[in-house]
C-alpha positions as CSV (number, residue, x, y, z in Angstrom):
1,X,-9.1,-10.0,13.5
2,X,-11.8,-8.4,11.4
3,X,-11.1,-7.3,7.8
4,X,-12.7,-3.6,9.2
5,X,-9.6,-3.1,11.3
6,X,-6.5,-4.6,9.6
7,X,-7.4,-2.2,6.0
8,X,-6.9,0.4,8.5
9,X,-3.1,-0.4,9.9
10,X,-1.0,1.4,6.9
11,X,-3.0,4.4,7.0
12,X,-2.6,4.1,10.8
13,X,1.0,3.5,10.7
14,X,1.3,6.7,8.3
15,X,-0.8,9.1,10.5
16,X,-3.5,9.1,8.0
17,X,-6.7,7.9,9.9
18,X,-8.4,11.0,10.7
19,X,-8.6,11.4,15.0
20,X,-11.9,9.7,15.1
21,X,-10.9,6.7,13.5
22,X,-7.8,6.6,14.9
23,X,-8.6,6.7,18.1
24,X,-11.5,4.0,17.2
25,X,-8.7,1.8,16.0
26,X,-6.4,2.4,19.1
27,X,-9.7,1.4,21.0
28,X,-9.6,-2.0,19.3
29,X,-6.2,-2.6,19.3
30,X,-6.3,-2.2,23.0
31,X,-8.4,-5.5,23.0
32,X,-7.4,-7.2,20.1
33,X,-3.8,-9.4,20.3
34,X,-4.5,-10.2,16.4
35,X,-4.7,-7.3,15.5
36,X,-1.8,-5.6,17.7
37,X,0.3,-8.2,16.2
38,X,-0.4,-7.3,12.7
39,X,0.5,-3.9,13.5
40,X,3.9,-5.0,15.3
41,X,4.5,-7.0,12.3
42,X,3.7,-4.1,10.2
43,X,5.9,-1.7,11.6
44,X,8.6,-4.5,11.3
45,X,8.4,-4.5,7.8
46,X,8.2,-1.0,7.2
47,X,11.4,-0.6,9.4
48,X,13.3,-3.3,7.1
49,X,11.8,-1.4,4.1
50,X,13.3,2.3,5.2
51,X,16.9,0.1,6.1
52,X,17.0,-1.0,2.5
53,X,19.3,1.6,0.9
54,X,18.0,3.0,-2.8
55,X,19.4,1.2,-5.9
56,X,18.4,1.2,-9.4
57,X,17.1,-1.4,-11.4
58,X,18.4,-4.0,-12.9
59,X,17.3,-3.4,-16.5
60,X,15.2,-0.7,-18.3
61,X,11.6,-1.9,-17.5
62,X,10.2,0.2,-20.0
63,X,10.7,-0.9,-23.2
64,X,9.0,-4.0,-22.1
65,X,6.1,-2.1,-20.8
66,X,5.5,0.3,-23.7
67,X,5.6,-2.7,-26.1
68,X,2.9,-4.9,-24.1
69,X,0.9,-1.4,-24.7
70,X,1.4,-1.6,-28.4
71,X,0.1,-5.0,-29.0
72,X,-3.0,-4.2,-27.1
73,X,-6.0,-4.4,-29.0
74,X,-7.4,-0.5,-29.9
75,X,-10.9,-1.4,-27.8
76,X,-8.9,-1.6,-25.0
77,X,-7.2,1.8,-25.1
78,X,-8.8,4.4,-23.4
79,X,-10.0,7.3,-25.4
80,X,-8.0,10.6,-25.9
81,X,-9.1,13.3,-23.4
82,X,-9.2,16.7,-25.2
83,X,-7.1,19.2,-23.8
């Protein structure tokens, strides 16, 4: 299973490969268990993901977040973009 090949599964899975690579990857797949069992395994987890029902968060995560950006040191900041 080559790195080449699996970075292409999601965007496979989603229908984003264009038809050239797409039909490039279906090529390999054809011949590659590995790499057909990645995308089974892939498609598992996507269906378990889609199952989960919605549900808010535990906790405001924000507050935390926009304080860790705060304390960060000004060089670190990116620079205001004029509008």
């Amino acid at each position: 299973m080559g790195d080449r090949w699996t970075d292409q599964l999601s965007d496979y899975l989603d229908g984003e490969l264009d038809a050239a690579h797409g039909e490039a990857l279906e090529a390999h797949l054809r011949q590659c268990a590995e790499c057909s069992a990645a995308l089974e395994e892939l498609r598992r987890v996507v269906g378990r993901a889609q199952a989960l029902e919605p549900r808010e968060p535990d906790q405001d995560l924000w507050a935390g977040i926009a304080a860790r950006i705060r304390n960060l040191p000004q060089e670190t900041m990116p620079s205001a973009v004029p509008a």
